[in-house]
C-alpha positions in Angstrom: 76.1 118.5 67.3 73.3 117.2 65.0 72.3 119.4 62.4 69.2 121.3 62.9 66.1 120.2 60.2 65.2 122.8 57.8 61.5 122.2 58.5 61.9 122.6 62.3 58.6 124.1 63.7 59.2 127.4 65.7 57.6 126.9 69.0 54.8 128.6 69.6 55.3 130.6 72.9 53.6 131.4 75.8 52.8 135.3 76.8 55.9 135.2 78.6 58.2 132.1 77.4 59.5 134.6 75.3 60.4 137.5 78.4 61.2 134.7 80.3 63.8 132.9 78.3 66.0 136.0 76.4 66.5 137.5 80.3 67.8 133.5 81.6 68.2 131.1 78.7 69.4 132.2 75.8 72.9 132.5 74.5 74.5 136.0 74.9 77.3 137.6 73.5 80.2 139.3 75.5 78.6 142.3 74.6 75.1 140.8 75.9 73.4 140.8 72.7 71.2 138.0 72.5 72.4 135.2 69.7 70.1 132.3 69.6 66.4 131.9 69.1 64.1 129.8 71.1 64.1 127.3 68.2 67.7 127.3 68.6 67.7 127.2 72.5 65.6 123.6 72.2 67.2 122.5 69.2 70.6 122.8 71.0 68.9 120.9 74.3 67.3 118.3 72.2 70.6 116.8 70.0 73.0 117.5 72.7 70.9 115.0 75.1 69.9 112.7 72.2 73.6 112.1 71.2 74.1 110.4 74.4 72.4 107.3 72.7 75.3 106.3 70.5 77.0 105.4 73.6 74.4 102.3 73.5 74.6 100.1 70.9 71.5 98.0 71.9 69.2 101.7 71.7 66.7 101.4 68.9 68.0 105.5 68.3 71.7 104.8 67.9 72.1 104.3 64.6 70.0 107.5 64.1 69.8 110.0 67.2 68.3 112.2 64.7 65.0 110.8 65.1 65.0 111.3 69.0 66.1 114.7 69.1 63.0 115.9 67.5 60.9 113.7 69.3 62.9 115.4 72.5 62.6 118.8 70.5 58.4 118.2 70.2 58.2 117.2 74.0 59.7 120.5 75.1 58.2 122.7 72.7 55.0 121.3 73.2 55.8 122.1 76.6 54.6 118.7 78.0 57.9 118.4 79.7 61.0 120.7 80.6 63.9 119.8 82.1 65.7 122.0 85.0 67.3 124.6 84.2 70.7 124.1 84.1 70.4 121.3 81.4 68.6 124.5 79.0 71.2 126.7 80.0 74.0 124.8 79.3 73.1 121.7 77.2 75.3 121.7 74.0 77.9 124.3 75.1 81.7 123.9 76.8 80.5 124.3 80.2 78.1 121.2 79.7 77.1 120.8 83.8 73.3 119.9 83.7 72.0 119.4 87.0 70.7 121.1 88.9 71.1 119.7 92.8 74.2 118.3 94.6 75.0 117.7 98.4 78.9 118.4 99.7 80.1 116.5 103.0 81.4 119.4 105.2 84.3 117.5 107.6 85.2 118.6 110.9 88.6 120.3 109.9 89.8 123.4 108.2 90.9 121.6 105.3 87.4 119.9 104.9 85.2 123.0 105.7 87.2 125.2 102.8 87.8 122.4 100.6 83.3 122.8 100.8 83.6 126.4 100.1 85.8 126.0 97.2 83.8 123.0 95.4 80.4 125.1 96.4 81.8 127.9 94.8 82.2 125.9 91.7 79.0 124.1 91.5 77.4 127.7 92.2 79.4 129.0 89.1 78.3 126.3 87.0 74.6 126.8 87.6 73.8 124.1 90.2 72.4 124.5 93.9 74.4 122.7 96.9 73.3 121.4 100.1 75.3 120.9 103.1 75.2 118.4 106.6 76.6 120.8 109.2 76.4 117.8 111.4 79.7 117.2 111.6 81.8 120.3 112.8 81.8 119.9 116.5 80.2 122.4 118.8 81.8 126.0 119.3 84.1 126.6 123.1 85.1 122.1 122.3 89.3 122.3 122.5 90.8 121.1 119.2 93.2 118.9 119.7 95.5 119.7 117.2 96.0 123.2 117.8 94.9 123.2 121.6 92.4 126.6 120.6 88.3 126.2 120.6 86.1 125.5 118.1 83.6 128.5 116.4 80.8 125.7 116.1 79.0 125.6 113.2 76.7 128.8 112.7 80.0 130.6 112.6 80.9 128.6 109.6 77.5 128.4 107.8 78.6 132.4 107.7 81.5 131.6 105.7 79.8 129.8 103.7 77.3 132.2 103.2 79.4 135.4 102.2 81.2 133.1 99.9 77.9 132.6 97.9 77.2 136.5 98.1 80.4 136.8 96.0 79.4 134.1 93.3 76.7 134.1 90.7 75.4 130.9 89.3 77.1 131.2 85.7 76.0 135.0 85.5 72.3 133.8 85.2 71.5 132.1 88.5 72.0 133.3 91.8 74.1 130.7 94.3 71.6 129.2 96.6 72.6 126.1 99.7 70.4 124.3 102.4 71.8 124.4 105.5 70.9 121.2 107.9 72.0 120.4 111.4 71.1 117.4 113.2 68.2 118.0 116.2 70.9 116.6 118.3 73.8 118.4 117.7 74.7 120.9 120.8 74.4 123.7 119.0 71.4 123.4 118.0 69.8 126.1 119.1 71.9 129.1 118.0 71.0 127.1 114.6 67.4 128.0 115.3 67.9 131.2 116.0 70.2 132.0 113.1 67.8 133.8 111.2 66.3 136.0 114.0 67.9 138.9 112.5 66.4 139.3 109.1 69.1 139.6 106.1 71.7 137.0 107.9 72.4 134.1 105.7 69.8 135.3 103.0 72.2 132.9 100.4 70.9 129.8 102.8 67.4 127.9 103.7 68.1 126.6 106.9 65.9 123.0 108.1 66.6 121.3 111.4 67.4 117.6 110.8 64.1 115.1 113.0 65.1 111.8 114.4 62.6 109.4 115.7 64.0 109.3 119.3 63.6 113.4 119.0 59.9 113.0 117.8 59.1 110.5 120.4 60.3 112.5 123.2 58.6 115.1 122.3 55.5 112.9 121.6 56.2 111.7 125.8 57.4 115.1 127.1 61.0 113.5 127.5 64.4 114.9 127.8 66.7 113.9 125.0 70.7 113.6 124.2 72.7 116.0 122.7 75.9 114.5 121.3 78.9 116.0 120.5 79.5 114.4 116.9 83.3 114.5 117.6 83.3 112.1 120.1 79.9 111.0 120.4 79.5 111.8 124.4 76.5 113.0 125.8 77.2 116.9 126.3 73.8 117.6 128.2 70.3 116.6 127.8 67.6 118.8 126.8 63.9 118.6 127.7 62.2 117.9 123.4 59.3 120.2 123.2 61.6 123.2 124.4 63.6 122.6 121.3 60.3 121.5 119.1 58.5 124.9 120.4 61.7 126.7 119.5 61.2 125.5 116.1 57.5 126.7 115.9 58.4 129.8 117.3 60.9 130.9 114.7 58.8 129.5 111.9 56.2 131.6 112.9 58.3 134.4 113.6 60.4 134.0 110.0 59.5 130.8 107.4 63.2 129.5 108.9 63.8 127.3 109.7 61.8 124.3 108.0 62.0 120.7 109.4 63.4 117.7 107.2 63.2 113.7 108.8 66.1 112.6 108.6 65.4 108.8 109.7 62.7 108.3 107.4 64.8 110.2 104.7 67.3 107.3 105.5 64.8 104.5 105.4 64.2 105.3 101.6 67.6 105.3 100.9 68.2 102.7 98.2 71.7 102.7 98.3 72.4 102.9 101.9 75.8 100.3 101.6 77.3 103.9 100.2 76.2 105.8 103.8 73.8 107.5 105.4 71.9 110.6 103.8 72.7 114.0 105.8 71.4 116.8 103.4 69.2 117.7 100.5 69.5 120.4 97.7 68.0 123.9 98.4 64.5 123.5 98.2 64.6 120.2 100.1 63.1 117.7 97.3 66.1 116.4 96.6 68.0 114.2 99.5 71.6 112.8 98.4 74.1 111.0 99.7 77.8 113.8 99.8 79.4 114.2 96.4 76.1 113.2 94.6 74.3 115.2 92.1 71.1 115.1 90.8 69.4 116.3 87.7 65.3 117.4 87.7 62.6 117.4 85.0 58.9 117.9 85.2 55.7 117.1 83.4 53.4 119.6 82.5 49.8 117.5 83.6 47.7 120.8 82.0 48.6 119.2 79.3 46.5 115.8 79.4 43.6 117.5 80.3 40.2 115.5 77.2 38.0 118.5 77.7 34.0 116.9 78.5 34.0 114.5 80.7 33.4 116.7 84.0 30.3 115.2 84.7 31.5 111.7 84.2 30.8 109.0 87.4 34.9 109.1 87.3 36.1 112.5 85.3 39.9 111.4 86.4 39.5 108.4 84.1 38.1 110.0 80.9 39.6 113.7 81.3 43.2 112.5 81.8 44.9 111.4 78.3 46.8 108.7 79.9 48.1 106.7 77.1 49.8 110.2 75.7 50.8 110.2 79.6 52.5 107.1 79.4 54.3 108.3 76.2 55.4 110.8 77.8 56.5 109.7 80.9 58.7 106.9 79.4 60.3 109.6 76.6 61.2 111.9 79.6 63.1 109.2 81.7 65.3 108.5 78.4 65.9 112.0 78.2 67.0 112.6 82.2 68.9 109.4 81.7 70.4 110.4 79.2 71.7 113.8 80.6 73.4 111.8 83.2 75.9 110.8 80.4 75.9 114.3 78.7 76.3 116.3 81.6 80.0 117.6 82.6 80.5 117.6 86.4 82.4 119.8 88.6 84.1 117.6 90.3 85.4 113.9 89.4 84.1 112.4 92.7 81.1 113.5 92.1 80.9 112.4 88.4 81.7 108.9 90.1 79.0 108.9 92.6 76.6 110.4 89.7 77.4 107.7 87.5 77.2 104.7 90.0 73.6 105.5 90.9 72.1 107.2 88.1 69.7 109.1 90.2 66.6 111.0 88.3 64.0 113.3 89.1 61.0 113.1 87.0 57.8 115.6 88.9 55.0 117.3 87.7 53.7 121.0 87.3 50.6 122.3 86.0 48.8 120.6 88.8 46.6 123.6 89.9 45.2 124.4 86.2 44.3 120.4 85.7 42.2 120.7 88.4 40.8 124.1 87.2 40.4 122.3 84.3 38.3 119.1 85.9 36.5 121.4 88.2 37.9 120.0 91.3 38.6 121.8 94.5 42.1 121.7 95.5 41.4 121.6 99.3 39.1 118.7 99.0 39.5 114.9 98.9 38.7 114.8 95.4 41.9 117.0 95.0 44.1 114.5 97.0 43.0 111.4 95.5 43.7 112.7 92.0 46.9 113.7 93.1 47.3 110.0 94.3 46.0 108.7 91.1 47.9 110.5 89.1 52.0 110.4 90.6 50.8 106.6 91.2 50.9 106.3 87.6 53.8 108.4 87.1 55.9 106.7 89.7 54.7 103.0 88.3 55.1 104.6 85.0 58.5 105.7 85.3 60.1 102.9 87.2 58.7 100.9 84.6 60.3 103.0 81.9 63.6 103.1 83.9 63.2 98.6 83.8 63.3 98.9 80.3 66.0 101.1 79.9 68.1 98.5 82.2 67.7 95.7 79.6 69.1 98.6 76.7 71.9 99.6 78.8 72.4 97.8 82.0 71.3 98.8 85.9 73.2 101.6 88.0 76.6 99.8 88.5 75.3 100.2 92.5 72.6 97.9 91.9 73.5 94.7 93.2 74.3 96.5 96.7 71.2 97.9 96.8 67.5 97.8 98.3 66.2 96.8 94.6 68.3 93.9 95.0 67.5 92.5 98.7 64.1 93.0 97.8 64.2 91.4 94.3 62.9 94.4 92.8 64.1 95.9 88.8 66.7 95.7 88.0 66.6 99.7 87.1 68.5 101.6 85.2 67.8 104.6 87.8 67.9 104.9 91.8 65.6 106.8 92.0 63.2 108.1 89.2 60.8 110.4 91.1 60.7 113.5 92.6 58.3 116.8 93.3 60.6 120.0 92.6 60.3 123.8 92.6 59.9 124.8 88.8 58.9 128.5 89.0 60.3 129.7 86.3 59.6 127.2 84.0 56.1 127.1 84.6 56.2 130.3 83.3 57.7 129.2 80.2 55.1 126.0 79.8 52.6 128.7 80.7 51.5 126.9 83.7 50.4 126.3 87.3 53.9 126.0 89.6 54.7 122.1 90.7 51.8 120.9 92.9 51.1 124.2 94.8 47.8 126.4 94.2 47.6 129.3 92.5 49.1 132.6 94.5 46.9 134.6 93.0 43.7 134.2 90.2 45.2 138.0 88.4 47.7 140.3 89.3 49.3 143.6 88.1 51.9 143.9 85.9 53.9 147.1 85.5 54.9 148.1 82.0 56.1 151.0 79.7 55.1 154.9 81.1 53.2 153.9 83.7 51.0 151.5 82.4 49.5 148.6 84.6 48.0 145.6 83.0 46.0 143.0 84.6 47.4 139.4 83.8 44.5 136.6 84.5 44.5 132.9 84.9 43.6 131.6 81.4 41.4 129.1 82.8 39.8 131.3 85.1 39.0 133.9 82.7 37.3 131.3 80.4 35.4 130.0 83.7 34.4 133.8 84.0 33.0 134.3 80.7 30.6 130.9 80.8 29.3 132.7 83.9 29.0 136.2 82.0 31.0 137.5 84.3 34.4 138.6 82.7 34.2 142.6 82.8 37.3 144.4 83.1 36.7 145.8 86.5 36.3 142.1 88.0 40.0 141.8 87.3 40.8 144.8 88.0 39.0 143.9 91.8 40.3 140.5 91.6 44.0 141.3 90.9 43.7 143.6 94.3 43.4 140.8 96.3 44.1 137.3 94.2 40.9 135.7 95.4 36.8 135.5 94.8 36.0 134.0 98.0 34.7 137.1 99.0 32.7 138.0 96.0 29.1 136.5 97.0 27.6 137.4 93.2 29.9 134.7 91.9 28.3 131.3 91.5 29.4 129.1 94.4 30.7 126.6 92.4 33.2 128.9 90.8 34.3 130.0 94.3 34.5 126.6 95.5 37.0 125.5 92.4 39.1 128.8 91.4 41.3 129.1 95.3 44.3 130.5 95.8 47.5 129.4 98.4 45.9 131.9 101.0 42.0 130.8 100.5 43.3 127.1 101.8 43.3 125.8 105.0 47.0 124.5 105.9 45.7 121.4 107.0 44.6 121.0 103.1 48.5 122.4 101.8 49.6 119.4 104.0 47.3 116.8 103.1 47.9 117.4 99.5 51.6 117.0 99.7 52.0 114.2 101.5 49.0 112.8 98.9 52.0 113.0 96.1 54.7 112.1 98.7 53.1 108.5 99.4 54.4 107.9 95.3 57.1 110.0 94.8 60.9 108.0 95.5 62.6 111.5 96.8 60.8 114.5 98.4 58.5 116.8 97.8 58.6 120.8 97.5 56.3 122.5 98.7 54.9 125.1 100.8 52.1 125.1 103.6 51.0 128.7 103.1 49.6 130.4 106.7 47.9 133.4 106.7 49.3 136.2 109.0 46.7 135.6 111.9 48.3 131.7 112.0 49.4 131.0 115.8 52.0 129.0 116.9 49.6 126.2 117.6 48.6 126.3 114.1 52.3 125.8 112.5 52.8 123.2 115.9 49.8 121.0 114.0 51.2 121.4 110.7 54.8 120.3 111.7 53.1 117.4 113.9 50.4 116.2 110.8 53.7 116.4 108.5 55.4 113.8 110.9 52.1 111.7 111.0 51.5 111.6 107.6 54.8 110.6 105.9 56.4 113.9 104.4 60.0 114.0 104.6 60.0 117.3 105.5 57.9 120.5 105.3 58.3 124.3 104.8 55.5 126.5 106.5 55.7 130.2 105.9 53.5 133.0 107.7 52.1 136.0 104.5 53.5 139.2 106.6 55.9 137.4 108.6 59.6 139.2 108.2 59.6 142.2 110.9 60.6 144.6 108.7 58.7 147.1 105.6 60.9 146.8 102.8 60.8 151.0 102.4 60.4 152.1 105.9 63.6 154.0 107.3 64.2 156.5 110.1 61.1 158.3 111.1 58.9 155.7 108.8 60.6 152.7 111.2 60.1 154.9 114.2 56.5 155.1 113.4 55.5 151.5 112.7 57.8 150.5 115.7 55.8 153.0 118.2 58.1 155.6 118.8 57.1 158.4 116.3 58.4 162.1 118.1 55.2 164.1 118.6 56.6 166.9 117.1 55.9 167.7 113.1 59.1 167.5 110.7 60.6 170.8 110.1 61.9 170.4 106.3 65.0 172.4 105.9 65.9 172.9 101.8 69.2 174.3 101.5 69.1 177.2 99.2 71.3 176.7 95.7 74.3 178.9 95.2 74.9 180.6 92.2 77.2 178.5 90.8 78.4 175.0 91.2 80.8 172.0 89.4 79.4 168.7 88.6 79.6 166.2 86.0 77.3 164.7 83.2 77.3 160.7 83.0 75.7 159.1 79.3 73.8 156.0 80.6 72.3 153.4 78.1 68.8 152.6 79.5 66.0 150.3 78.1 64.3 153.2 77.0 67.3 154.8 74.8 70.4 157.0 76.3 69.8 159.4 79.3 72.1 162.2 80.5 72.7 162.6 83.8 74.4 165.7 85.4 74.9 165.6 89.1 76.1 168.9 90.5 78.2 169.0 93.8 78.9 170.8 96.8 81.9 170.1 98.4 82.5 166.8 97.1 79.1 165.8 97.4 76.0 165.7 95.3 73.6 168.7 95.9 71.2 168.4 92.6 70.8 165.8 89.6 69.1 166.5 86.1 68.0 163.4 84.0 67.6 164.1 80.3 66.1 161.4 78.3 64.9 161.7 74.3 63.1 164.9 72.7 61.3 167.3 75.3 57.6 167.1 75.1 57.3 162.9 75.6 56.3 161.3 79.0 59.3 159.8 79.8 61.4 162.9 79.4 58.5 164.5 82.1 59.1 161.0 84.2 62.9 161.8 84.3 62.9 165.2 85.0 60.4 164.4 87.9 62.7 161.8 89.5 65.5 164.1 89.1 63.9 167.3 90.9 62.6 164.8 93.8 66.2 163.7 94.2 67.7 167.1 93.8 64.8 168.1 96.9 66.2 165.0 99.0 69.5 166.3 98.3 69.3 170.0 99.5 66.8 168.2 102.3 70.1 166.7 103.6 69.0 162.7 102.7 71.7 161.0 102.5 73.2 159.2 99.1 72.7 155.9 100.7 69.1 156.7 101.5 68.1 157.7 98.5 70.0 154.7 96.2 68.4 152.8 98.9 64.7 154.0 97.7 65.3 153.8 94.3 67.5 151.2 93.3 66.1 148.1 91.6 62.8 149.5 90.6 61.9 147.9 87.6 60.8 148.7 84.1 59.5 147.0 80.8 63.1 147.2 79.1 66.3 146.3 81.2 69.6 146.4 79.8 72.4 145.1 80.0 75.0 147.2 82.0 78.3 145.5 82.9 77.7 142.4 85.1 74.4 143.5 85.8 71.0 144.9 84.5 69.9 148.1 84.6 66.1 148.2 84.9 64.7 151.5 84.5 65.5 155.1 85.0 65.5 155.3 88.7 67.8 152.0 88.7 70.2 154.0 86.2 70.3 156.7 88.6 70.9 154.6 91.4 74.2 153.2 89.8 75.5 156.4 88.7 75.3 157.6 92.4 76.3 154.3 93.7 79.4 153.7 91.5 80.7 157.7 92.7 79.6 157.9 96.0 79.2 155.0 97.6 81.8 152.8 96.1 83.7 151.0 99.3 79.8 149.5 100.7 77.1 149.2 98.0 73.3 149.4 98.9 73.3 145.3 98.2 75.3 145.1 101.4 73.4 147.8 103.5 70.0 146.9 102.3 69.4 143.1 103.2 65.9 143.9 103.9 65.3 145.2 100.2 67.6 142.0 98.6 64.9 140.2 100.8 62.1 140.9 99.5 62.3 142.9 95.8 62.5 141.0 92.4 66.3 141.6 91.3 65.2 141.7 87.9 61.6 143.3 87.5 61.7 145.3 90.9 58.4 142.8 91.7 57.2 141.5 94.8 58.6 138.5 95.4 56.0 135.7 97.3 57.1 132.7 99.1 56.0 129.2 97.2 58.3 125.7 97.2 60.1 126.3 99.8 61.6 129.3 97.9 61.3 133.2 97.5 60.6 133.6 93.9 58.8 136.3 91.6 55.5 135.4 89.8 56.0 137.9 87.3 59.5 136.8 85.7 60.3 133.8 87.3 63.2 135.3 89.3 64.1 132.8 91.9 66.3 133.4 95.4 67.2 129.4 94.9 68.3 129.8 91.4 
């Protein structure tokens, strides 16, 4: 690897780059003590990718990559542009695998279906996402011919492939994550619909129903349609469209799942479509590929461009976007995804093959929602959508451009003479595709940014920290909107971090409330119109969520689903705030009462009284907050009262663990059971996780949790009882986690349920 310059620059980090990358990015080791820097982490990213120009004689850099590593090093650490995540993770080490989406074919045949799991299982280990066409497995009660039994259909596989994923973590630092499509016209279609009713099943899967045309325009006439058996191609029976299409809305609005992709219009994009049709994308749905392709994701931080002064201009786009630095930068980050494409080690040769034929880059944008803070434009306006028009215009022109140049350096994707580019007498390009709108939650939080093109979730929120402690984090932007107005107190945040939003607060200036929204403040119709605004420019998808508040009916997810089909997207996500059916701590009599059926009698609390003496056993656990004894006394084999010591007597987190100790000891003798209780407490985060084994252990509570876990509840952990709790709590911080880009993820450590 090139050797690092003396006078590197540290980068100057955001409030949370810093949490953000020693908990997913940097190099650990075996005994998970962190060994690189963030200097070292980009340094590492930078001359790994920049070597990849020797390969080309004709590059103005090969003689000297040097010089283009730190110009790769300065784009990242000026956090104009990050790559995805598995090109930081892995860039520069033995493992080497640097994208971040890929599609499997899943065949109608044991062989093919397992042959699926296993390369899933290696993609997942290497820290990509898959996506899979279920399209093919014929429906379940069909006769296969070869062994004269009937076939499970493919729901009953998707849960194969979904307790495989449980088993596998993406390279210990991101969790396996799939897309799960079935054709509209597959029989079984609707016990794919209804997969999710039960909330928890295939929680390792997003699930979107595959559109056609005829489908759309049956249900546009009230028509029946076909459903095919994909086996043989003969009509099974005929179903009447809106049935299925109000199916759809129904469990949308019931759930989030699943989401709608269209698959002809996907198709009718396809520039290589000689190599077959496209069936599937990668998790979040930005990403459609052809089986055994791969794709690898960067985006451009457009807070960045922001020339502060020119709000009041007759056209502020035109002055108070830097687009010549833009440019620059939208040309340097095409050589750099290009040039991953060569550095990256693939999982599997075929798909190294199909990588390498097509080239295929995703170049998107994040930081959309503070550039318009920052220009004083309303996102849910037509303002909003034209700049976002303007501006992935120029990015899409840019790029292709900048992927026309590369061509005469290096040569066209060997698949260009077969493809559209060609017919059409278009490039040549060096790239397939060079655009595309993806998910980056967590590293927006390292560019200290707005996620991809959605709105803000919320203006401030909460954060929990050491003993107790709550502090208010605020939208930098925001807050310096607040203190032109006078207005920046600390109970205004304190008020505003209760509920995200100012539309409420009349005593704000109008203008401010008419600028600073949030995801919920929006009407869908605007969440809509402002994707497919970026989609009408953008060669791939786009990910992103139409957030619904929870008084949204059926009709009003029906519209969205209808305007998505109207207005080009190539799919959409829609998802319902309050949706899933069940409270993440409610159990027992706490279920009972939400549910109705609350006895009318008062709970008699019966405390069994402590004999005299009893045998237990004391358990040293490291915890972010130094080492805590833990004695847990039995009766009988089972645990009747726990003591947590932590540190000298007299400090607040020695009071804090005593107190979490005599509650448990009172649940004990109360007759709650283990499982109930690791249940309540485990994953409650702290300020200071450790390390512990193959996992973290977050705070005292957590630690507690394992120790009765690991004794007591050994053959079926609380991750396995509790899919409501992995559903909807932060695995890392113990956070809420919200739904944005087509993705549960956590807004205060970037923790993402799609990796």
């Amino acid at each position: 690897m090139l050797t690092m310059p003396v006078e590197l620059p540290e980068p100057q980090l955001k409030p949370h780059t810093d949490i953000v990358l020693r908990k997913r990015y940097l190099h650990k080791s075996l005994d998970g003590a962190t060994v690189e820097t963030p200097r070292d982490l980009f340094w590492r990213v930078a001359a790994s990718v920049a070597e990849s120009e020797r390969a080309y004689p004709a590059s103005p850099y090969a003689p000297e990559p040097e010089q283009l590593a730190r110009e790769f090093y300065d784009l990242m650490t000026s956090w104009k542009f990050l790559p995805n995540s598995p090109t930081l993770m892995n860039a520069g080490t033995d493992l080497g695998q640097l994208s971040a989406c890929f599609v499997l074919p899943v065949g109608d045949s044991i062989e093919e279906i397992f042959d699926a799991v296993k390369y899933a299982a290696m993609i997942h280990k290497s820290g990509g996402g898959t996506g899979f066409s279920f399209s093919r497995l014929r429906p379940k009660d069909s006769r296969v011919g070869s062994t004269g039994g009937v076939a499970s259909g493919p729901v009953s596989f998707l849960r194969i492939f979904n307790t495989a994923t449980e088993q596998i973590k993406q390279g210990g630092t991101r969790r396996g994550a799939n897309m799960g499509i079935l054709r509209v016209d597959h029989p079984d279609i609707e016990d794919f619909i209804r997969a999710k009713e039960k909330e928890g099943e295939f929680n390792n899967f997003n699930l979107s129903v595959g559109l056609t045309e005829d489908f759309m325009q049956a249900v546009e006439k009230d028509e029946e349609y076909a459903l095919r058996s994909p086996h043989s191609g003969k009509v099974v029976r005929r179903r009447r469209a809106r049935e299925i299409f109000d199916l759809l809305v129904d469990k949308a609005w019931s759930s989030g799942d699943p989401g709608i992709v269209f698959l002809d219009r996907i198709n009718r994009d396809n520039p290589t479509p000689d190599q077959g049709e496209i069936e599937s994308t990668n998790p979040c749905g930005e990403q459609p590929l052809l089986p055994f392709e791969a794709c690898n994701l960067g985006s451009i931080n457009l807070s960045c461009f922001h020339v502060p002064g020119h709000e009041q201009d007759a056209d502020p786009f035109e002055g108070g976007i830097d687009w010549e630095e833009l440019r620059r930068v939208i040309r340097l980050a095409v050589r750099f995804l290009d040039n991953v494409i060569d550095a990256s080690r693939f999982p599997l040769d075929r798909i190294a093959e199909t990588v390498r034929r097509n080239r295929k880059i995703g170049l998107g944008v994040m930081g959309f929602a503070d550039l318009l803070f920052l220009l004083g434009v309303p996102y849910d306006s037509p303002e909003g959508t034209a700049l976002a028009e303007r501006i992935m215009s120029f990015i899409n022109a840019e790029g292709h451009a900048a992927s026309a140049m590369l061509a005469e350096e290096r040569g066209p994707f060997p698949a260009y003479e077969t493809s559209v580019y060609a017919r059409q007498g278009l490039g040549p390009y060096r790239n397939a595709t060079v655009t595309t709108i993806a998910p980056t939650g967590t590293l927006s939080i390292i560019a200290g940014c707005s996620s991809g093109v959605e709105p803000l979730f919320a203006l401030c929120f909460t954060r929990n920290i050491l003993d107790g402690e709550r502090l208010v984090e605020v939208n930098p932007h925001f807050e310096a909107a607040l203190h032109r107005v006078n207005e920046a107190t600390p109970e205004l945040m304190e008020s505003v971090a209760r509920t995200g939003s100012i539309q409420q607060m009349d005593f704000l200036p109008a203008s401010l409330r008419k600028v600073f929204v949030t995801a919920m403040d929006i009407d869908p119709v605007w969440h809509l119109r402002m994707q497919a605004a970026f989609q009408r420019h953008t060669d791939n998808a786009v990910s992103k969520t139409v957030n619904l508040p929870n008084s949204a009916t059926r009709e009003d997810i029906h519209a969205i689903y209808w305007m998505a089909y109207e207005e080009g997207c190539k799919g959409v996500t829609v998802y319902r705030d309050g949706c899933k059916n069940l409270q993440v701590l409610a159990t027992g009599e706490g279920q009972q009462k939400m549910d109705g059926n609350a006895a009318p009698a008062e709970p008699v609390s019966t405390v069994r009284k402590r004999p005299d003496i009893l045998q237990g056993f004391t358990q040293k656990v490291q915890t972010g907050l130094g080492a805590m004894y833990l004695t847990v006394n039995e009766v009988d084999g089972k645990p009747f009262e726990v003591f947590a010591t932590i540190g000298k007597s007299g400090r607040s987190i020695t009071a804090k663990a005593e107190a979490i100790g005599r509650l448990v000891s009172l649940a004990l003798r109360s007759g709650v059971s283990v499982r109930d209780i690791v249940t309540q407490i485990k994953g409650i985060g702290g300020e200071h996780p450790v390390f512990r084994g193959k996992g973290l252990l977050l705070s005292i509570p957590d630690a507690i949790a394992w120790v009765l876990e690991r004794r007591y509840l050994k053959d079926q952990p609380v991750s396995m009882l509790a899919p409501d709790l992995e559903e909807h709590r932060c695995h890392e911080c113990g956070g809420e986690l919200i739904f944005q880009e087509g993705c549960l993820i956590c807004p205060q450590c970037g923790y993402s349920r799609c990796g």
